[in-house]
C-alpha positions in Angstrom: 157.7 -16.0 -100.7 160.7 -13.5 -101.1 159.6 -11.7 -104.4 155.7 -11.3 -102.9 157.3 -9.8 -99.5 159.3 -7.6 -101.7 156.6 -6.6 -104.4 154.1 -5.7 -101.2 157.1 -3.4 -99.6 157.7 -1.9 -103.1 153.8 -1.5 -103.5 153.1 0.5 -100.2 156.2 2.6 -101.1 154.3 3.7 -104.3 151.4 4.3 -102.0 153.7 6.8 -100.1 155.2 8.0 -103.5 151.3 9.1 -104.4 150.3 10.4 -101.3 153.5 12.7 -100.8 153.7 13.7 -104.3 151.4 13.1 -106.5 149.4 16.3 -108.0 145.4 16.1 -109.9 147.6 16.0 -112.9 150.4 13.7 -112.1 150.7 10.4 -110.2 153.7 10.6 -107.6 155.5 7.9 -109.3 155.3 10.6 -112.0 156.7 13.2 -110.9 160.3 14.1 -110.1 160.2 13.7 -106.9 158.6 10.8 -106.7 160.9 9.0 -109.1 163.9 9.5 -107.3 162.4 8.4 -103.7 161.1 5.2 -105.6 164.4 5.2 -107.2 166.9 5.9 -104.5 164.8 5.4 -101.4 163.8 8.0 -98.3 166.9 11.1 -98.0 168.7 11.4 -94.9 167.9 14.7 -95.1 165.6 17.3 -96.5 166.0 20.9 -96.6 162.4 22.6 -97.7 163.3 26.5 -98.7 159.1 28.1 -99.6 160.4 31.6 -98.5 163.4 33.0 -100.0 162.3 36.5 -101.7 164.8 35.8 -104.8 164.3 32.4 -105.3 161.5 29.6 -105.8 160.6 27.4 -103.8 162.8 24.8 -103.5 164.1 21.4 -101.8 167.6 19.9 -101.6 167.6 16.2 -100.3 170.9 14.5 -99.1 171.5 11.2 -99.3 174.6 10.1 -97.2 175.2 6.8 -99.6 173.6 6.1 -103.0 175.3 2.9 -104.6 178.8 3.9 -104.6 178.5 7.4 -104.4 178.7 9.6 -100.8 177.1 12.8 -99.9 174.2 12.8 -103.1 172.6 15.8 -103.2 169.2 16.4 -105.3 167.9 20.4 -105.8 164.2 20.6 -106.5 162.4 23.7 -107.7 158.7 24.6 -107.8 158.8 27.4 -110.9 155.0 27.1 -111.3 154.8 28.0 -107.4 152.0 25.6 -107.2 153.9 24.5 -103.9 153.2 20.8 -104.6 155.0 19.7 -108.2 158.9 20.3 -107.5 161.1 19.6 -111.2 164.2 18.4 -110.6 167.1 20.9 -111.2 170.2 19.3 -110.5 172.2 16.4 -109.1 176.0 16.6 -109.6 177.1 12.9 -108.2 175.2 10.7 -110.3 175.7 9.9 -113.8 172.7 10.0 -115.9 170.9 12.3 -113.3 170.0 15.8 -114.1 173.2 17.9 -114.5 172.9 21.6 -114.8 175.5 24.1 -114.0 173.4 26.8 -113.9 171.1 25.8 -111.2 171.9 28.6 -108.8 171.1 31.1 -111.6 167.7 29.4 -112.6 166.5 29.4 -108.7 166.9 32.8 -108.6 165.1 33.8 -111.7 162.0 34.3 -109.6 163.0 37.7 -109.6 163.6 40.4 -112.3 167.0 40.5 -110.9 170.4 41.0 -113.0 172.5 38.3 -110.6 174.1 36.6 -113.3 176.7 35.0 -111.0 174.9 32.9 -108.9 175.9 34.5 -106.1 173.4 34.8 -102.9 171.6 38.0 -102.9 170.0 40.0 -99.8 167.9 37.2 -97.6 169.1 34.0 -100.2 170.6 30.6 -98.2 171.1 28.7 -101.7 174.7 28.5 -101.2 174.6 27.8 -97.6 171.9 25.3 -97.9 173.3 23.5 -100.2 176.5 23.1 -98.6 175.2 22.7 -94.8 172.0 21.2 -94.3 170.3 22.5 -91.1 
């Protein structure tokens, strides 16, 4: 039937979900992450930042069409730099998704540094990440 073809496609993305994401403390489906590729599906993009010296680890995943809304963009950060549970930082198209204005600032609190301005500093990309994915 319809509904067992689509509960088996739904089940083996779960499967996915766990393997990508999940942690020994979290399931995938637990985790940010994972919630918003069950949610939202695979991005059409994924930019994967583990090296910026004034920032954490991070992720920014595109989507080019989410329900009505074009160009979705998702920022991840890894502030326990266990390099495997990212928290969702910020989405500004979607309603009811994590809003946070200060994002830039938070990224870069990695470092001792006194950039309150969200500015890139010496070897950051946020800005230009964000804005062109490459």
């Amino acid at each position: 039937t319809e509904s067992e073809s689509e509960w088996m496609q739904y089940r083996e993305k779960v499967k996915l979900v766990e393997d990508k994401f999940g942690t020994r403390n979290k399931q995938g489906y637990e985790t940010d992450r994972g919630r918003v590729f069950l949610k939202y599906g695979q991005p059409d993009d994924i930019t994967d930042v583990s090296n910026e010296p004034a920032s954490y680890p991070y992720q920014i995943w595109r989507y080019y069409h989410v329900e009505t809304f074009n160009n979705v963009k998702f920022v991840f950060y890894d502030p326990m730099l266990t390099g495997r549970d990212y928290d969702l930082l910020h989405c500004e198209t979607i309603p009811g998704e994590q809003y946070n204005p200060s994002w830039k600032r938070i990224l870069k609190q990695r470092t001792n540094s006194t950039n309150t301005t969200g500015q890139d500093e010496f070897g950051g990309r946020i800005d230009e990440n964000f804005e062109n994915p490459r």
